[in-house]
N, C-alpha and C positions, 0 to 999 in steps of 0.2 A: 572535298566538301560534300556532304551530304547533301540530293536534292532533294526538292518537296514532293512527299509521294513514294521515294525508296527508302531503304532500310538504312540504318544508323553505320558507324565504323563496325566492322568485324561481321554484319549481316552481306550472305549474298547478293548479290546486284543481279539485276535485268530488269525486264521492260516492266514498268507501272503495274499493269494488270496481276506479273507474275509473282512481282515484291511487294503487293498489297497484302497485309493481312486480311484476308476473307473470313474469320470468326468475328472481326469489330461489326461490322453491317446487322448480322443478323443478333447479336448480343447486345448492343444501341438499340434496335427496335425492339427486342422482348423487356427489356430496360425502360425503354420510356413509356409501351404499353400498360406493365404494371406500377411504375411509378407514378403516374401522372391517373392512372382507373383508380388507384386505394387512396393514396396521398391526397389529390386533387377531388375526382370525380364523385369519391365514395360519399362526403360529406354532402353535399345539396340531397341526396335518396336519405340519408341518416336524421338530417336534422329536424324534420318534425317528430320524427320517434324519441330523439334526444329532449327535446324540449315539452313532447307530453309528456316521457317517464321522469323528468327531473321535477320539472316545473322552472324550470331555467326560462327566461326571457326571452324568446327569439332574437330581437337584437343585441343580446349579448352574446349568444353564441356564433350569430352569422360574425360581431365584431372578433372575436378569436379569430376566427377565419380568418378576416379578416386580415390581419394583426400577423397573421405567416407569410403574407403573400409581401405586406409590407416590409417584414423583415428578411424577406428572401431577396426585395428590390433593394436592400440596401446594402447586406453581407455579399449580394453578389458581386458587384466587383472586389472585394477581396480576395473572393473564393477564384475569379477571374486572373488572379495573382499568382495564385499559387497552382493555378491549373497549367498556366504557360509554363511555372518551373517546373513542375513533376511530372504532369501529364494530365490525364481522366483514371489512369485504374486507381491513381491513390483518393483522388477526389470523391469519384463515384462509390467507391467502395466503403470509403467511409460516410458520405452521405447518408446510405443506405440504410448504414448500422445506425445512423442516427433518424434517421426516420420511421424504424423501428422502432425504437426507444419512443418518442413522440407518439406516437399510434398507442404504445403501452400505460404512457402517460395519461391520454385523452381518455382510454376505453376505462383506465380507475379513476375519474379523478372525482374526488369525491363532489365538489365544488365548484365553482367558476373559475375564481383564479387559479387552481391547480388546470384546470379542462384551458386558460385562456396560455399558459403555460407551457404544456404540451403544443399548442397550434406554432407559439413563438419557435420553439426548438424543429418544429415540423417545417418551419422557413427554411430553418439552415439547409434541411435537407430538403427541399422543393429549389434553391441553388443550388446544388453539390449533384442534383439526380436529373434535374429535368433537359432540355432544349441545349442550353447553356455549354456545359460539356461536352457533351453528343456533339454538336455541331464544331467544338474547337478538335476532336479528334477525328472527326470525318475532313476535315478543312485541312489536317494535317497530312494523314494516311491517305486517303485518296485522292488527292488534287495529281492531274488538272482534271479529273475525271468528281469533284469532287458536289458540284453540281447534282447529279443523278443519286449519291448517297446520300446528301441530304434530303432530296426529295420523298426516299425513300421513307427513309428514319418521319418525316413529316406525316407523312400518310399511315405512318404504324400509330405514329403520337395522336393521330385524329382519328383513330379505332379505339383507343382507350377507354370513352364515354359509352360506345357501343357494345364494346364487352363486360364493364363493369359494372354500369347501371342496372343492368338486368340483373348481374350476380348479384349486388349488393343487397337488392329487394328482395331478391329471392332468400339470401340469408336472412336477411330482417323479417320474416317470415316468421320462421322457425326458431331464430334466435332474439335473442334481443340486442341492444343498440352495440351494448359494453362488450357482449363473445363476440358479435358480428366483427368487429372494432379487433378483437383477437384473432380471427381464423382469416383478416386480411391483413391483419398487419407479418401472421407464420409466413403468408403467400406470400407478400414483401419481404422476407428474411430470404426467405429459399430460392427466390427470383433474382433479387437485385443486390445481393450481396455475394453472390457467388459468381454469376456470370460475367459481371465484370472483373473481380478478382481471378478469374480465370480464362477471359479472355481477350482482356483487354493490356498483352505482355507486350505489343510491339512496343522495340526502343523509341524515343521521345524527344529526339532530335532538332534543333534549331533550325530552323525555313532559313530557305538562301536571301530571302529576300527584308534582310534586315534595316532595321528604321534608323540604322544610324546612332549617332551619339544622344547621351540622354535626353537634351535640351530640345532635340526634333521630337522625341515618344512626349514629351509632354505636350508641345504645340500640337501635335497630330491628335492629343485627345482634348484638347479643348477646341477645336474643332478649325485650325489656323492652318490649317498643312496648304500649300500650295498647289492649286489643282495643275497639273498638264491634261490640255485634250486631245484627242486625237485630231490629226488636221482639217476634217470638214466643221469641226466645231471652233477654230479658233478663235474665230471673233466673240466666241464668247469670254477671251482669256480677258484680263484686265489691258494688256498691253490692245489686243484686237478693238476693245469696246471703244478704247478714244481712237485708235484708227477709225471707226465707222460716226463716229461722232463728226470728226476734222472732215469726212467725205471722202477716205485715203480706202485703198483696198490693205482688208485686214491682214496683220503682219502674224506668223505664228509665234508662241512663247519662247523665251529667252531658248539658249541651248544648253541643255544638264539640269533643264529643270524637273524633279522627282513625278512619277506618274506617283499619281495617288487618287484620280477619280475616272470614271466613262461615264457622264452623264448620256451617251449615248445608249449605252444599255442602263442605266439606274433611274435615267428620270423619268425618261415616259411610262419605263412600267411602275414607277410609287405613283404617279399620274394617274393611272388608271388604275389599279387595286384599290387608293382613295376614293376615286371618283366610287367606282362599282361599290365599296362598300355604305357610303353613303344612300345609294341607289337599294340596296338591299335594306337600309335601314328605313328608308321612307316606303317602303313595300310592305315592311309588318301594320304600320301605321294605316296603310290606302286599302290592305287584305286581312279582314278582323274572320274571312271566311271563304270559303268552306275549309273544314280541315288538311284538305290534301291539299290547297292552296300552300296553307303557312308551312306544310311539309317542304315541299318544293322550293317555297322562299330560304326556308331554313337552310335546304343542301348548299344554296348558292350562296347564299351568306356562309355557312359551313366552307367552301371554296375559295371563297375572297380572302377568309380568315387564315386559312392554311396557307395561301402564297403570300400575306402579309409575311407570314410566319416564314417561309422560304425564302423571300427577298432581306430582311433583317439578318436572317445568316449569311446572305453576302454580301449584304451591303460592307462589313466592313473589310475583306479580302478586296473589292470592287474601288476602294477609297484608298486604304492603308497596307494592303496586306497580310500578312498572317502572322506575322512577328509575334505581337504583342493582341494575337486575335481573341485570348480570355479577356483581358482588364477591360478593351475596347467593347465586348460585347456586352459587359456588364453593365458599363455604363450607359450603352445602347438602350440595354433592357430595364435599366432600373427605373424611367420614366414610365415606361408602358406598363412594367408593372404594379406599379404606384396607382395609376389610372385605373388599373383593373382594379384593384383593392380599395378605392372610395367608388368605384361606380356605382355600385351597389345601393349604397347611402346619398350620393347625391341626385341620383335616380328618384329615390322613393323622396329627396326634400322638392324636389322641382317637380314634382309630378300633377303635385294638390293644386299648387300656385299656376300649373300651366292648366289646368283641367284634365287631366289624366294620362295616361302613357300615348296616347297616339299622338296629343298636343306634343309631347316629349318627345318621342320620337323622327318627328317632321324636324325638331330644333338640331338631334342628331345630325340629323342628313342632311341640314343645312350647313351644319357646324363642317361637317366632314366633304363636302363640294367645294367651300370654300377652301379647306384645307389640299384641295386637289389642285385646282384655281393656281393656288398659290406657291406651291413644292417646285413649280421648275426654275421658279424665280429664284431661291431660296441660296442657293448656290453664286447667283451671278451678283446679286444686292450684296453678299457678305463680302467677296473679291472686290469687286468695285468700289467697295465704303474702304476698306481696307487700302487700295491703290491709292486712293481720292487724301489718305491720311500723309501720303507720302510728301517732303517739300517738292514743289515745283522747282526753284529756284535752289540752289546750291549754295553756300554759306562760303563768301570769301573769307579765306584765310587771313588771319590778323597777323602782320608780323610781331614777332617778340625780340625785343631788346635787351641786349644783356650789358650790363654794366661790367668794363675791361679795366683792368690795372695800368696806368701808366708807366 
């Protein structure tokens, strides 16, 4: 059996380090630097240029934008599907080529719905190119080491705005909206369509640590899976919670029951990433100034946002595994980034009715403490409502009579 982290049947064997492919790491970060600076970043520097040369609507073209991100929260669990069969090089590779094409789309399009068009198809590939992949082939290849690669890959993906933005203005310069649009979209061809076709060959291998029959992979994504704790947390098992109830010292979970969570490493720290980001969000609000102020605020918000980003990639290895680590993450992500793609809009609708963004922003980081507040519960209210459905009482057997031939 092939383990997680070594090479497939017919690849050499030894230790982690030595049977790690070392071209995915730094191919994954040149990957999600140019994917996420053209695809993503380029558009917010682009769009007032776009919208003075067309005369296009602002809120029509932020909704295009929009309107990819939505569609990438939704294809992505598919894409989620077929990443666990084949891998990342067919995924990402094709991604790529199709986020080229989208870029080629947006940079002619004569009109709105051709320009809203291109953004939809530039989804597929904002699924196929960005975090999503990256992280199911780091989760595979490198574990148990796999921790430090993702962080890496995170901190390239959080350079992306910093390299790009400046290029992109600087193009826009000299170029206009539509070449600009072409000589990033060439750089996205020769970037992200090759290096992962080229280096991303490792075989593709099933994790040992499989979920079992298929009736378990559904429960485990609709969010039913049975937690085992480790034993200083047991009284939080469902079995422990009516032990501390009765006044009994708490018993641990049945035996053979599936590890599938550590709220010991997973809760405190979504605990705190919540809380902190909250806290950063009431900071833009209380610091309108001076400018190195909001710089500052910005890095650590910058930081909170990256280990959100970090913690999501393990949350579901941390829970389930890696089995079924694409569809799981998809589904993970396709809320958040749903959220991301109305924020925008329901931002600018609450803003008037609250009296301006600062009112808006104290509501954030009210919203988001609460949401801290309430995360460690989240886990033990679902197990316990769940136990609590169980009968107490056991249903006596009815005898049945059978009627005999004389």
């Amino acid at each position: 059996m092939t383990t997680l982290g070594t090479p497939a049947r017919g690849a050499a064997t030894g230790s982690g380090d030595r049977s790690r492919p070392r071209a995915v790491l730094p191919a994954l970060c040149a990957t999600q630097i140019v994917s996420w600076g053209i695809v993503y970043y380029a558009f917010p520097v682009l769009n007032p240029q776009i919208t003075g040369a067309t005369g296009w609507p602002t809120g029509e073209t932020t909704a295009a934008f929009s309107l990819g991100l939505v569609v990438s929260a939704l294809t992505g669990i598919r894409v989620g599907r077929i990443l666990d069969r084949r891998g990342p090089r067919t995924v990402m590779t094709t991604g790529s080529v199709v986020g080229v094409v989208s870029l080629l789309i947006v940079a002619t399009a004569p009109n709105v719905p051709v320009f809203i068009t291109g953004w939809a198809l530039a989804g597929l590939a904002m699924a196929a190119t960005f975090y999503q992949p990256a992280f199911a082939a780091l989760t595979r290849w490198w574990a148990p080491d796999h921790v430090r690669a993702l962080t890496i890959v995170t901190l390239a993906g959080g350079l992306a705005s910093t390299a790009f933005a400046p290029l992109t203005a600087a193009l826009a310069d000299h170029l206009s909206w539509r070449y600009t649009y072409l000589v990033l979209a060439g750089i996205l061809a020769a970037v992200t369509v090759t290096v992962p076709a080229l280096a991303l060959r490792a075989p593709w291998a099933n994790p040992p640590n499989r979920l079992g029959t298929h009736g378990h992979k559904r429960r485990c994504c609709r969010g039913r899976a049975q937690p085992t704790l480790p034993p200083a947390r047991h009284c939080l098992h469902p079995v422990g919670l009516r032990d501390v109830r009765r006044g009994r010292r708490p018993r641990p979970p049945p035996a053979g029951t599936r590890v599938h969570h550590k709220p010991g490493r997973l809760g405190p720290r979504t605990t705190i990433l919540i809380a902190l980001g909250g806290l950063t969000t009431a900071a833009f609000a209380a610091a309108p100034g001076p400018y190195a102020l909001l710089i500052a605020v910005s890095v650590v918000a910058g930081m909170v946002r990256g280990n959100l980003t970090l913690l999501q990639a393990t949350a579901i290895t941390d829970r389930w595994g890696a089995t079924h680590y694409g569809r799981l993450s998809g589904l993970l992500a396709a809320p958040a980034t749903t959220a991301a793609a109305l924020a925008p809009f329901a931002g600018a609708a609450l803003a008037t009715p609250l009296g301006g963004y600062g009112p808006l922003f104290l509501l954030l980081a009210t919203v988001s403490v609460a949401a801290a507040l309430s995360a460690p519960w989240t886990g033990i209210l679902r197990t316990s409502l769940r136990d609590s459905r169980k009968p107490s009482v056991k249903r006596r057997s009815v005898p049945v009579f059978r009627r005999t031939s004389r």
